[in-house]
N, C-alpha and C positions, 0 to 999 in steps of 0.2 A: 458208679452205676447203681441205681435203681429200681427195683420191680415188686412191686406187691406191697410195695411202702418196707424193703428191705434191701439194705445194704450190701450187694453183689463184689463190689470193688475186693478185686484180689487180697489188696492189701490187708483187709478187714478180715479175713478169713487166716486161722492156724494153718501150717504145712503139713499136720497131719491131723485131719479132718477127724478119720474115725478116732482114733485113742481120745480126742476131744472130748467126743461123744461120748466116748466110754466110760470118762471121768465122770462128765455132766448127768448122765442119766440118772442113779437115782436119788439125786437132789433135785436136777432142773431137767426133767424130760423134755418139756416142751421146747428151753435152749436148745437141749441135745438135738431134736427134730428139725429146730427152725434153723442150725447151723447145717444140720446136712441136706435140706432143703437148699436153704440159700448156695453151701456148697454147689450142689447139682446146678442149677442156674445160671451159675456161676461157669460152672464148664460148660452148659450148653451153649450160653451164647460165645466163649470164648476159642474151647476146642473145637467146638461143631459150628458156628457160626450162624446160631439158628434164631431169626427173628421176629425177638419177645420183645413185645409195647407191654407199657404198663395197665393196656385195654384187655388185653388175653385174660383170660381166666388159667388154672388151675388146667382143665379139660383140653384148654386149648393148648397149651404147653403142652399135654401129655398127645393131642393129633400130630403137632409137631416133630415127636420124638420118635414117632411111627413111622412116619417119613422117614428115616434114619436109616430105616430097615436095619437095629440091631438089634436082636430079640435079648440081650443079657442087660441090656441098658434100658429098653424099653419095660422089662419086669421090673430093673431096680425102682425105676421113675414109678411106675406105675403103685406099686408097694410103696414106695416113701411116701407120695401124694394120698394113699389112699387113709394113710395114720398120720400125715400134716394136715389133713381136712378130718378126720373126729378127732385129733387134740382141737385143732383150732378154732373149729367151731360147733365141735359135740362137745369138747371139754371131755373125752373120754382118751386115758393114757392106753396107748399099746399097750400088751402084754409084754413082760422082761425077758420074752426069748426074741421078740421082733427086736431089740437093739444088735447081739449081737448078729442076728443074720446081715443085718442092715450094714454094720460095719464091714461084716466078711465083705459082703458085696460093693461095696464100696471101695473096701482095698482091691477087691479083683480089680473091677472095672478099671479106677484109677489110678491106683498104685503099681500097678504092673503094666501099666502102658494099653491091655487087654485091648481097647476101641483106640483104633486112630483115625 
């Protein structure tokens, strides 16, 4: 699977997302981002069933996630997307305290089953 011109397929993706991250950041922040981007995506459309075309935007992904009605997941997305759009096209790195919030919240969410 497909979206954003990135590679969603479970397969493609480590079993633990954040430590990934954690590796990657300060060499390859923008990996680190684009894997827990793709990450999120990845569980939207699979745990939550929610349908993303490769038409959606970024904004439209995060209407979608509102729909959800879960405000811990709805923050994570909203925060991940808001530093996957200035790396990705500000070319401006988060600051080195947004990775590990981002992982915390990541293991919440997913790692502990948190949203079902």
């Amino acid at each position: 699977t497909q979206l954003f011109g990135l590679n969603l397929g479970t397969d493609t993706l480590p079993d633990d997302i954040a430590s990934v991250v954690e590796q990657l950041w300060s060499t390859q922040p923008r990996e680190a981002l684009g894997l827990l981007y793709r990450g999120l995506l990845n569980r939207l459309l699979n745990d939550f069933n929610l349908p993303l075309t490769n038409a959606d935007t970024e904004g439209q992904v995060l209407q979608r996630v509102h729909q959800l009605q879960q405000p811990q997941l709805v923050a994570f997305s909203a925060e991940l997307t808001h530093h996957w759009q200035n790396l990705a096209y500000g070319h401006r790195l988060p600051a080195a305290s947004a990775q590990q919030k981002l992982s915390d919240d990541w293991r919440a969410l997913f790692n502990s089953k948190a949203i079902t």
